[in-house]
N, C-alpha and C positions, 0 to 999 in steps of 0.2 A: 504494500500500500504506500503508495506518495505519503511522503512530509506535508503537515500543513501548510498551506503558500501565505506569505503576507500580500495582499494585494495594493501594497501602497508602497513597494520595494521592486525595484526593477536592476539588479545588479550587471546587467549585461546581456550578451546576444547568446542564445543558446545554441553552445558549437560542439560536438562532439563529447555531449552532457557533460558541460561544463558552464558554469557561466563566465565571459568572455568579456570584460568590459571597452571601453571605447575612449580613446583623447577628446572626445568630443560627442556630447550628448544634445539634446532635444527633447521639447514637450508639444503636447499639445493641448488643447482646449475645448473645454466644457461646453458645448453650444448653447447647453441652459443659462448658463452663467457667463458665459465668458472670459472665466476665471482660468488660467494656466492650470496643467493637471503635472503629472509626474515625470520627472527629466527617465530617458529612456538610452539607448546606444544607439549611437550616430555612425552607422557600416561604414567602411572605408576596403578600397580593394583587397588587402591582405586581407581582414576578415572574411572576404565572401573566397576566395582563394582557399584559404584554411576549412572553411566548412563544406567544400568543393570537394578540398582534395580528401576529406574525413568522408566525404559520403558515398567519393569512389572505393574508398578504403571498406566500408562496411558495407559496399553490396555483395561485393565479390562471397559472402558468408550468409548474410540476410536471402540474398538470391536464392538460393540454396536450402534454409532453413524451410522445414513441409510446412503448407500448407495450415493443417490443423494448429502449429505451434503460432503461425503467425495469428491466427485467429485468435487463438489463447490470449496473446497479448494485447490485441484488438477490445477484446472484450476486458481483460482489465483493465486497461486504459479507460474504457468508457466506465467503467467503476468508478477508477479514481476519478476521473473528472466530477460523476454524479456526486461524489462525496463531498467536493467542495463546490458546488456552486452557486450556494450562494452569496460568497463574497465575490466570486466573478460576475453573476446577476447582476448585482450593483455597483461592479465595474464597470458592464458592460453599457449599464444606463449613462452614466458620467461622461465615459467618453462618446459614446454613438447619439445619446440623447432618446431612444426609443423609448418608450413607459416599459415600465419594472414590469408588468403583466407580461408584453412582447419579448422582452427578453427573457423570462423564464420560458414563453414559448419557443424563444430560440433552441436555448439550452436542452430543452426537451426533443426537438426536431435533432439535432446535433446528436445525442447521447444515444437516440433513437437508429436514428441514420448510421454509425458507429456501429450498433449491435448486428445491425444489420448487413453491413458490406464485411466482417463478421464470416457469417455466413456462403457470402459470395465466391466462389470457386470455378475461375474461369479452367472450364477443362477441352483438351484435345478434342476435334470432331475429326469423326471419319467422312470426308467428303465420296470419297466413290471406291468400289471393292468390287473383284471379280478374281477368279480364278488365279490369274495372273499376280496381278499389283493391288495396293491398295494405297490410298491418298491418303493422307492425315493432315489435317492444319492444327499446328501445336500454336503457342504464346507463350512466350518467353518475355520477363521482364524489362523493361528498355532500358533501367541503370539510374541515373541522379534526374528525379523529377521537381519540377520548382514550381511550386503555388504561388500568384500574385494575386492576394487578397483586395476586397474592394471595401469601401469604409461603411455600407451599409447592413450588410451582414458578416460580421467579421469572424463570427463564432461558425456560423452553420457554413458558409461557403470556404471555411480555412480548413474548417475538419471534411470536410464534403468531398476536398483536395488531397487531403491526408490519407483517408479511409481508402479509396480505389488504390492509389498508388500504394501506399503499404501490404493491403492484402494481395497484390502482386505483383511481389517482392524485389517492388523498387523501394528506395531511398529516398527522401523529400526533405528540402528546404521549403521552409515557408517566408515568404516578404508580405508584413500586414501591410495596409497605407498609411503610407506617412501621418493623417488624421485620426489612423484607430489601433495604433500600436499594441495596445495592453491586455486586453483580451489573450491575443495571439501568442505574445510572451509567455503569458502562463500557461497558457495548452502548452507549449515548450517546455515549460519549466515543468508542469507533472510528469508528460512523456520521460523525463532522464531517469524516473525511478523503473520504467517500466519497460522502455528497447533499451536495445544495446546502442552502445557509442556510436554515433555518426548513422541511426538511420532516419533519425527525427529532428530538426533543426532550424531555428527560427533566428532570421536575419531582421532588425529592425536598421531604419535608417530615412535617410530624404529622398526627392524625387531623381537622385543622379544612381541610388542604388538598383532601379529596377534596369538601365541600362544595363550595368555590371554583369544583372545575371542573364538577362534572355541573350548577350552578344558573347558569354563564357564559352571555351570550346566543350570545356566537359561537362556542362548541362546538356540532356539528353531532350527532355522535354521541359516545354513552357505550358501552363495550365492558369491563363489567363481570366479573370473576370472583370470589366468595366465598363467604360464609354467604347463606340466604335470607332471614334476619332484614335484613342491612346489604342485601339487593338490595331489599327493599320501600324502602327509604331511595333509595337512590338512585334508585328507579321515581319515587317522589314528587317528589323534586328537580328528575328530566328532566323532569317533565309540568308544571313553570313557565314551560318553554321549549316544551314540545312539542319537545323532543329525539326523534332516534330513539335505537334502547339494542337492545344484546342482554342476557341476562344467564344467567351458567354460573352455577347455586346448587350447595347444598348436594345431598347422596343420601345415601341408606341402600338401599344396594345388595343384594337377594336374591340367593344364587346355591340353586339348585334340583339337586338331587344323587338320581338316579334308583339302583333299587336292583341295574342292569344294568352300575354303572361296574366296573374296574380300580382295586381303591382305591389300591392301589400306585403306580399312574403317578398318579394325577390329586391325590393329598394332596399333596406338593410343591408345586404348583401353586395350589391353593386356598389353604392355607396363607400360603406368602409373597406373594398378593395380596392376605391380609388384613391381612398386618402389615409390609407395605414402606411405609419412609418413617414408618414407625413408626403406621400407618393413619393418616395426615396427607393424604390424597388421597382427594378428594370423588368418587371411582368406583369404589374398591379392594371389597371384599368385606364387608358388613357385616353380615350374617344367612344362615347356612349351613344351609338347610333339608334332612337328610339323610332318607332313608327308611327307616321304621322298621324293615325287613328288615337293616340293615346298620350302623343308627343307631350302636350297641357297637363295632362291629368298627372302623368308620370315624372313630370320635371318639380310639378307643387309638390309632389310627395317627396322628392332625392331632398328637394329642397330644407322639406320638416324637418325629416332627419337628418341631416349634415347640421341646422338650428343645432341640433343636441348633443353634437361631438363635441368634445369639451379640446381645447388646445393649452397647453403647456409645461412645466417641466414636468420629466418621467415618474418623481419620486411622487409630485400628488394622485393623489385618489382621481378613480374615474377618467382622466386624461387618454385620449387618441391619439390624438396629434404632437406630439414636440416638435423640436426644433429642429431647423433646416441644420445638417450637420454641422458644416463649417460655414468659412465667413465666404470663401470663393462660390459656392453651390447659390449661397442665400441670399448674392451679388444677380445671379445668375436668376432668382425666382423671382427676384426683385423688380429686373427689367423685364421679364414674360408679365409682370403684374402692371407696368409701369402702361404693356400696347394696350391694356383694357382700353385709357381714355384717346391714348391716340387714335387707335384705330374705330374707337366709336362701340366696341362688342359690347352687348345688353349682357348684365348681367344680373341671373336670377339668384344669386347669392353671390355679395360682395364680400370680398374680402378684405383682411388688414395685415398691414404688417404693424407688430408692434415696436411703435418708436422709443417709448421711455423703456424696454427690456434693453438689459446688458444683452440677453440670450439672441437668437436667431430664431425670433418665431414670426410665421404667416397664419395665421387662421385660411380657412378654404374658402377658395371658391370658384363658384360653377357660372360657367358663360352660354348662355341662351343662343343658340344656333348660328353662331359665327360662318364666315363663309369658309369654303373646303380650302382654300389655299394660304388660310389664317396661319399666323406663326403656333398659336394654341393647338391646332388641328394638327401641322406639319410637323411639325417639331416635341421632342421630348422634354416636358416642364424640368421632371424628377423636383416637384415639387407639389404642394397642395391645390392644385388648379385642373376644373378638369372640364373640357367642352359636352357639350350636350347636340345632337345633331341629328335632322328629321330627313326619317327616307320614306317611299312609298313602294318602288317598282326593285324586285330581288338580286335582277342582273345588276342593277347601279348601285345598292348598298356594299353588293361583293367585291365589285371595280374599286369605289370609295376606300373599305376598309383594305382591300393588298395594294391601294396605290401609295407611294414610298418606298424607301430602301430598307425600311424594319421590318423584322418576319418572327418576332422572336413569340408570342403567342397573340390567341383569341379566342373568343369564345361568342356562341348562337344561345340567346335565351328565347324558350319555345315550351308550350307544353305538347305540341304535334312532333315528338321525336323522330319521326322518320324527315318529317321537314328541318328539322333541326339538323340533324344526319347530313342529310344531301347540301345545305348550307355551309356544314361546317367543315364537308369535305371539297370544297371550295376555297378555304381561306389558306393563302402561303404564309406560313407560322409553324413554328417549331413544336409548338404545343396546341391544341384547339380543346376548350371545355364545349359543353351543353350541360348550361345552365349552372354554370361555377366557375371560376376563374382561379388561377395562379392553388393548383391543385400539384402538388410536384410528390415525389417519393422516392427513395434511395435505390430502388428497382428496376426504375423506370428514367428510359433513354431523355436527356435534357439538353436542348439545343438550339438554335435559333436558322431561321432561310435569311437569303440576302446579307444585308449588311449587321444581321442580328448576331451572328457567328457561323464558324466553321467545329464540325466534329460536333460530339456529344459528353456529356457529364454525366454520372448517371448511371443507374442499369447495368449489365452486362455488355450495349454496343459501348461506354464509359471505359466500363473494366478491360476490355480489350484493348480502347485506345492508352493504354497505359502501358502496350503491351509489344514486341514483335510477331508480325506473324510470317511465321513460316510454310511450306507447301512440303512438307515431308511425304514422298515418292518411294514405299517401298514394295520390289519385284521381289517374287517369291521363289519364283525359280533363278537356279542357280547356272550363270552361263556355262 
C-alpha cells in the first residue's frame, strides 16, 4: 500500500521513482480565486533525457512481465489511488476549478476505468488457416509511450493514458498542462510504491516541455489530448521521428432535437451537458438544433432550467458551473461573449461575467437562433455559451450539423428510434448518442472524424494502438 501523500508538497518530477527536483520551479492558479497554488518542477532537457533513458531501461523487463502480473499491479494501483482521494478530490477542485461533486465523479470514472483496462488483454488472432499455413496477427508493445495531459480532465484523461499503455507492457511518461500540474504529480507519486522503477513517470514543466518530448528520438509514441490547433503541432513534431501518435482534438458537438421529444424529461439533460465543467469539455453539447414545431416551447424550458444552475467556486454547495480554468481560456470566452452585442444575436438567456471576482467566472448563456455562419455556431466557445438553432427539413439539419472540420461526436434526440437510427447514422462524429450525449466507457473505441482526431482511445481498437502489429506467417510443412 502507498504512503500517505501530502497534497500541498510537490518535491519534484517523478523519475525513475524517485522524486527528482528542479533549479527552477512554477505555480499555478486557482481560477476561483486567483490566488497562486503550489510551486511545482520546472523540466528542463536533462530531466526529460533521464526519464527517457529510465523508461527504455524498464521496458526491456516490464515488456516481458505476463500479463496477469501487470494487471495485478493495475489493480493495486487503483487501490491505492481509491485510498487517498480525497485529499486529491480537493486538489483536484483548486487547481481545475470543477465543483467537488464532478471531481469525485472524476475520480470515480478514473479508478473505475483502471479496474477495468485491468482486465483488458489484447491477444493474438488467427487471421486465416488451412492445411498449409496459418496467419496470426500478434501485438507487441511499442516501448516508451508519453501522455500529454489536457487541463480539463487531468485525472480521468492522465490515467485513461496510463491504463492502455501499461496493460500492454509499455512504459509511460506523463506531461500534465502547465495549468493543472498537481493532480498528475500525485498519481506519480502513488505509482513508485506500486511499479517498478522507470515504468510510470510524471514530467511537470512549461509550455517548451511538451516540444522536448513529442521531437525525442526514443519516445515511441505520443498520446495527445487538446485543441486541434496545438494537435497539428505536435503531428509535425512526431513526423521528425516518425513517431506513432493518437490525437483527441477539439469538437463542436451537434445534438439534433426531433419534434416527437418529452421536452420535460430531456431539457435537464441537454442543458447540463452543455454547460458542465462550465463547457470546458471537448464532447459536451455545443449547437442544439431544435425543430421548428417546438423551437418556442423548448428554448423557455432550457431557459428555466439553466435560471437554476447555480455558478461559482467548487467548494460551495449546489454549484454547476465554476470557473473558466485559466486566465488565457477566460480571455478567450470573454470575447465569444463580447460578439453577442456586436453582432446583434438575441439572446434568451444572458449572461455575465463576473467583474468584482478575483476568480474567472461567466455565468451561461444561451443565444436564440443566431445565423449558421455565426462565430457561436462555427467555432468552439469551450466555454459556458451555447446557440440554440431551428431546423425543419432532415436533409438540411444533417448538412448543418457535419458542416465544419469537427467530427468529434453527436447525438439524435427522438422517441421514433428507428428515425433516430437512420439520423444518427448520418452524422460524421467519432461518437453519435440517441438521446444522450458524451456517454464514453473504458471498452469502448474513443475518437474523433476530421479535424477532431486521428486513431482511437479506448477499447481494444485503443489497446492495440499502443501496440505493434505484426503478420506472423507460419507454413507447416517443412520444405
Amino acid at each position: 500500500m502507498a504512503s500517505q501523500i501530502n497534497a500541498t508538497e510537490f518535491p519534484g518530477n517523478i523519475i525513475n521513482n524517485q522524486f527528482v527536483p528542479t533549479p527552477k520551479t512554477r505555480h499555478s492558479i486557482n481560477p476561483s480565486t486567483g490566488e497562486p497554488l503550489y510551486e511545482v518542477p520546472y523540466s528542463t532537457q536533462e530531466d526529460v533525457d533521464a526519464a527517457v533513458k529510465h523508461a527504455r531501461t524498464a521496458f526491456k523487463s516490464w515488456s516481458k512481465v505476463p500479463f496477469q502480473e501487470r494487471s495485478r499491479l493495475l489493480l493495486a494501483y487503483a487501490d491505492a489511488l481509491s485510498a487517498q482521494r480525497s485529499p486529491l478530490e480537493k486538489l483536484l477542485v483548486q487547481e481545475q476549478g470543477k465543483p467537488l461533486e464532478l471531481a469525485k465523479t472524476e475520480f470515480d470514472m478514473s479508478i473505475d476505468w483502471l479496474r477495468k483496462f485491468a482486465t483488458m488483454e489484447v491477444k493474438d488472432e488467427v487471421l486465416d488457416e488451412n492445411e498449409e499455413r496459418t496467419v496470426i496477427q500478434t501485438f507487441s508493445p511499442i516501448g516508451v509511450c508519453c501522455g500529454i495531459v489536457p487541463w480539463n480532465w487531468p485525472v480521468l484523461l492522465g490515467l485513461a493514458k496510463v491504463g492502455p499503455a501499461l496493460i500492454t507492457g509499455n512504459t509511460v511518461i506523463i506531461k500534465p498542462s502547465p495549468f493543472t500540474p498537481y493532480c498528475d504529480l500525485k498519481l506519480g507519486e502513488i505509482g513508485m510504491s506500486i511499479f517498478p522503477p522507470g515504468v510510470f513517470q510524471v514530467l511537470s514543466g512549461g509550455d517548451d516541455l511538451g516540444p522536448m518530448l513529442t521531437e525525442h528520438p526514443d519516445i515511441d509514441k505520443i498520446a495527445f489530448t487538446g485543441s486541434s490547433a496545438t494537435g497539428k503541432l505536435v503531428m509535425q513534431s512526431c513526423a521528425k521521428t516518425l513517431k506513432r501518435l493518437t490525437l483527441e482534438l477539439g469538437g463542436n458537438d451537434p445534438a439534433i432535437v426531433c419534434e416527437d421529444v418529452d421536452i420535460d424529461a430531456i431539457v435537464p439533460k441537454i442543458t447540463t451537458l452543455a454547460f458542465l465543467n462550465s463547457g470546458q469539455i471537448c464532447m459536451l453539447i455545443k449547437r442544439v438544433y431544435i425543430h421548428e414545431k417546438i423551437y418556442d416551447k423548448f428554448r423557455d424550458a432550457m431557459v428555466a432550467f439553466a435560471k437554476s444552475i447555480k455558478t461559482g467556486d467548487g467548494f460551495e454547495p449546489d454549484v454547476v458551473v465554476g470557473p473558466i480554468q485559466n486566465s488565457m481560456q477566460f480571455e478567450k470566452v470573454k470575447d465569444m461573449y463580447s460578439e453577442i452585442g456586436k453582432r446583434s444575436w438575441k439572446q434568451a438567456l444572458e449572461g455575465q461575467v463576473f467583474k468584482d471576482s478575483k476568480g474567472y467566472f461567466i455565468s451561461p448563456a444561451i443565444i436564440d437562433n443566431p445565423p449558421e455562419d455565426s462565430r457561436i455556431v462555427v467555432e468552439e466557445p469551450f466555454g459556458p455559451i451555447v446557440p440554440l438553432l431551428k431546423w425543419s427539413d432532415e436533409d438540411d439539419v444533417i448538412e448543418r450539423a457535419n458542416h465544419g472540420k469537427s467530427g468529434l461526436g453527436a447525438s439524435v434526440w427522438s422517441k421514433d428510434l428507428d428515425r433516430a437510427e437512420r439520423l444518427a447514422r448520418c452524422l460524421s462524429a467519432g461518437s453519435v448518442w440517441i438521446n444522450s450525449h458524451f456517454d464514453v466507457a473504458p471498452n469502448v473505441p474513443f475518437g474523433g472524424h476530421k479535424w477532431s482526431g486521428i486513431g482511437s482511445e479506448f477499447g481494444m481498437a485503443g489497446l492495440k494502438l499502443c501496440c505493434n502489429s505484426t503478420s506472423l506467417w507460419k507454413w507447416k510443412n517443412v520444405m
